[in-house]
C-alpha positions in Angstrom: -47.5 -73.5 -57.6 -47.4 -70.7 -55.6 -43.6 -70.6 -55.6 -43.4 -70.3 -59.8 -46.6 -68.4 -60.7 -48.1 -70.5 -63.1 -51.3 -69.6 -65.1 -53.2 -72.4 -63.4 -52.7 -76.1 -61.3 -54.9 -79.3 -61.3 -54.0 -81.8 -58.6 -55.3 -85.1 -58.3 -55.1 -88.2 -56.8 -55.6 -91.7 -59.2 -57.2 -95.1 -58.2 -54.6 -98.0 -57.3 -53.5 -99.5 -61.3 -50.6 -101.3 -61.6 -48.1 -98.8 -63.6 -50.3 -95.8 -62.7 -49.1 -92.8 -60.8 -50.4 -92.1 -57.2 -50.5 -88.3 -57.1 -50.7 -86.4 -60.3 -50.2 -82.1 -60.8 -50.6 -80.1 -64.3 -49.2 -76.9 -64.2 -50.2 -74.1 -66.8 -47.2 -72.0 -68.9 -49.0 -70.2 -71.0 -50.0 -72.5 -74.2 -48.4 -75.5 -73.1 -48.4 -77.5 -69.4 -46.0 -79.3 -67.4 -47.0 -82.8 -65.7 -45.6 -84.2 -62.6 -46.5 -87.3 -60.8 -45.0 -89.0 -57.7 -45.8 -93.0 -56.7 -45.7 -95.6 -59.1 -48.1 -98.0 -58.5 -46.0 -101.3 -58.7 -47.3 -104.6 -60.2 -48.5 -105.4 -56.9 -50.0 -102.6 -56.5 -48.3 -101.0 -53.7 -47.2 -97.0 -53.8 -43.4 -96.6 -54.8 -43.5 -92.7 -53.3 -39.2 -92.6 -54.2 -40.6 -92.8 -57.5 -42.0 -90.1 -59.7 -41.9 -88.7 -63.3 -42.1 -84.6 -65.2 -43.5 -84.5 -69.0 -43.3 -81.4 -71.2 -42.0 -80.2 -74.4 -38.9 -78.1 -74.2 -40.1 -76.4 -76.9 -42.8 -74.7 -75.7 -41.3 -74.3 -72.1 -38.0 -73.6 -71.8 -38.5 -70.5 -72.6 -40.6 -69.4 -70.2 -38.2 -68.4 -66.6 -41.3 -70.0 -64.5 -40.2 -73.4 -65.9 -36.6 -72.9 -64.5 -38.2 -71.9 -61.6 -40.2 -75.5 -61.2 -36.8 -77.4 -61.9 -35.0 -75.1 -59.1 -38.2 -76.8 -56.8 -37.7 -79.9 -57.6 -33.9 -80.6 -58.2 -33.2 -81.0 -54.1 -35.5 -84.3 -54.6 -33.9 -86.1 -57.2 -30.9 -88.3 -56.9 -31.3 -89.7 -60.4 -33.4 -89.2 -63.5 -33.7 -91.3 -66.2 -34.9 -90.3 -69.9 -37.9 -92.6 -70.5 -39.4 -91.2 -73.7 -38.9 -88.0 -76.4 -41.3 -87.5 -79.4 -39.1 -86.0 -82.5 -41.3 -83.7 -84.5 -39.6 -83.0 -88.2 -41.6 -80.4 -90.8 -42.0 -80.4 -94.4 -42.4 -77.3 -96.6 -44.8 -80.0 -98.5 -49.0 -79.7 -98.3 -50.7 -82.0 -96.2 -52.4 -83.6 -99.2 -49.0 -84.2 -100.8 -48.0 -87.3 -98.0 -49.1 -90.3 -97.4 -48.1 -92.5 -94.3 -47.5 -96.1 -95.2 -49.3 -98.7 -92.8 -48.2 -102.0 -91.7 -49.5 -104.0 -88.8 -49.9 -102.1 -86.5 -53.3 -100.1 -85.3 -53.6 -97.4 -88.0 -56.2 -94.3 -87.7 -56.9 -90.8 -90.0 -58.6 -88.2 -88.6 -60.0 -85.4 -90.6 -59.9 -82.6 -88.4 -58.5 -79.5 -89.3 -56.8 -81.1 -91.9 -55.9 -84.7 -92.1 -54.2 -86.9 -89.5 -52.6 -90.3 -89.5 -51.6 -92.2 -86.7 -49.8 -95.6 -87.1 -49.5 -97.3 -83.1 -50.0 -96.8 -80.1 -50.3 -93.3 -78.4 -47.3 -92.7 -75.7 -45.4 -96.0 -76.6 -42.4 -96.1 -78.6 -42.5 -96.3 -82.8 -46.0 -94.5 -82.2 -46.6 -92.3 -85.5 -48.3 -88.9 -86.4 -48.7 -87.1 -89.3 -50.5 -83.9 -89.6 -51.4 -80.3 -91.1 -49.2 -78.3 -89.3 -50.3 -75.5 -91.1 -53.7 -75.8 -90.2 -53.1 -76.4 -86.6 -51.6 -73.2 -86.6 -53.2 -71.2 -89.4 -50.3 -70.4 -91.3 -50.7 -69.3 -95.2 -48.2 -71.5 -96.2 -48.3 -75.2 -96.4 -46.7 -77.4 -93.3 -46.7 -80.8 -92.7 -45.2 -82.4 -89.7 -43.8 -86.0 -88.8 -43.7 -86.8 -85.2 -42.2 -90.5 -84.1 -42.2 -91.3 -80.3 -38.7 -92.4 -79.2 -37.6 -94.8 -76.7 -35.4 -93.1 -73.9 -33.1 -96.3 -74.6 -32.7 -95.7 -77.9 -29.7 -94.7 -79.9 -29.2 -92.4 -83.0 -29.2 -95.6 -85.2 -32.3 -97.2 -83.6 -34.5 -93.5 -84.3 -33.9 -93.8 -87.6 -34.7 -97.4 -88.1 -37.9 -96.6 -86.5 -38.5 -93.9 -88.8 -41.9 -94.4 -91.0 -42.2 -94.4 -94.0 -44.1 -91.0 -95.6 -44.0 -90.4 -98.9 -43.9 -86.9 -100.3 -44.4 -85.7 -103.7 -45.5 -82.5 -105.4 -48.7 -81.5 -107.7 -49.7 -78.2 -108.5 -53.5 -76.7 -109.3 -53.4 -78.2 -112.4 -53.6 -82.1 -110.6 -57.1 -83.2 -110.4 -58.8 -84.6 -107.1 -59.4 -88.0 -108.5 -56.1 -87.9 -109.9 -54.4 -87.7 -106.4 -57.3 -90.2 -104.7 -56.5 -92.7 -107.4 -52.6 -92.8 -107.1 -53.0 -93.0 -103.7 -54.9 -96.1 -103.4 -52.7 -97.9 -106.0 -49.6 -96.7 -104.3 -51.3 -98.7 -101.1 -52.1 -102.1 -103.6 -48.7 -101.5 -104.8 -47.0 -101.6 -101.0 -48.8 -105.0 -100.3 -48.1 -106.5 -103.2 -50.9 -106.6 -105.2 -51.2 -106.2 -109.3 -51.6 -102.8 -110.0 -50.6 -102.5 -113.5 -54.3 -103.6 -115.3 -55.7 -101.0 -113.1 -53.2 -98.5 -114.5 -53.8 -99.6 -118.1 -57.1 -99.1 -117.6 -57.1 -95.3 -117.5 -56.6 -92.8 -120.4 -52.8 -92.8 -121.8 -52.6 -88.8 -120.5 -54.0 -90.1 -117.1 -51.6 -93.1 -116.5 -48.0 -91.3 -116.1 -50.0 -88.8 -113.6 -50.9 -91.9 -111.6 -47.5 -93.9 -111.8 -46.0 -90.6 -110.4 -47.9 -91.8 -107.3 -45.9 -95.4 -107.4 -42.7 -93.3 -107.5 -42.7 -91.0 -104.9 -40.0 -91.0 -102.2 -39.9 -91.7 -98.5 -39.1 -88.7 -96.6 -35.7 -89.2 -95.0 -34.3 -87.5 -91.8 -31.2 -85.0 -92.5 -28.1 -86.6 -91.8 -27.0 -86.4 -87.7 -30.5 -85.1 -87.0 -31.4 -88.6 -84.9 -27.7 -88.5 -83.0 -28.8 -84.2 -82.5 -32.2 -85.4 -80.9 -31.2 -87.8 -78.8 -28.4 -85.9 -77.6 -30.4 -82.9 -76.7 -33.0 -85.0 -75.0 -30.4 -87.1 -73.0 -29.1 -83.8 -72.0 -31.8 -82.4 -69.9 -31.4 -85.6 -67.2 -28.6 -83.7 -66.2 -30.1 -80.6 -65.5 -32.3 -82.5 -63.2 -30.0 -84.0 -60.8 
């Protein structure tokens, strides 16, 4: 820690779990942290010490010459590295309230907190799902909203995209109405598991109903060509830099 000036450390040392880590660090870098842990805690239960792991998000770190620093530290140790997971974060000049995440069977949450989250899985496994108010997170003026999917290190360009979920954008203005956009929502959801939706639909006013079925229509947000075989490229790439 010393060696790299970092804002701040936390060290720590975790109870015997199988697939736990033995000793744990978190060092600061301004508004982000880098995690390192060393002694997998095989499934029967003894310390694998030849064994360790480093999280962060290149994003946020590489910039910063302390980082490099860390790697210069720890390269001598490492004979191999392996990419076990990258989370692929993709923005939308669309509002928040303009995208809907589509569930299936898997553990679904929404969070209204500074905006409104959706979460579709589960957290730090691959095909785990979040979509959020990026604009609010970061107080912008303008709207943002991001798509993050949590990728298997395994996986190729093909397999990113196949795991890509399904959020559906469209576009209102002032002039749609609350119960408008509430209403289309939930019949876009009936729609998706195949239930009759079209008495519903008939049911409201003949201006009301084309506002709705606009709902029904709306596209999937799709990745830009090469951007999965881009991502998985530039996250393969930093094993290297490693060993």
């Amino acid at each position: 820690a010393q060696t790299f000036d970092c804002d701040s450390m936390s060290a720590w040392t975790s109870k015997i779990r199988p697939g736990g880590w033995y000793e744990l660090w978190s060092f600061d870098l301004g508004d982000s942290s880098v995690a390192l842990g060393i002694g997998f805690m095989e499934p029967s239960c003894k310390v694998n010490m030849n064994r360790g792991f480093i999280e962060f998000n290149p994003n946020k770190v590489a910039g910063d010459k302390r980082f490099w620093r860390l790697l210069e530290k720890l390269a001598p140790c490492i004979s191999h590295a392996r990419l076990k997971r990258f989370d692929l974060a993709y923005d939308l000049p669309t509002s928040r309230l303009d995208c809907r995440l589509s569930k299936d069977r898997r553990m679904y949450k929404s969070v209204i907190s500074n905006g409104i989250t959706e979460y579709l899985g589960v957290k730090n496994t691959p095909g785990y799902v979040k979509v959020y108010d990026k604009a609010a997170e970061m107080n912008l003026s303008s709207v943002l909203t991001r798509i993050e999917l949590t990728c298997d290190g395994e996986w190729d360009a093909g397999q990113v995209v196949a795991h890509w979920p399904q959020v559906h954008a469209w576009h209102s203005d002032e002039s749609t109405r609350d119960w408008v956009r509430v209403v289309g929502i939930m019949l876009a959801e009936k729609a998706e598991r195949g239930e009759e939706v079209e008495t519903l639909i008939n049911m409201l006013g003949w201006r009301s109903r084309p506002k709705v079925r606009e709902y029904l229509r709306t596209p999937m947000v799709e990745l830009p060509p090469d951007c999965a075989a881009a991502a998985v490229a530039e996250a393969r790439s930093w094993c290297a830099r490693f060993e």
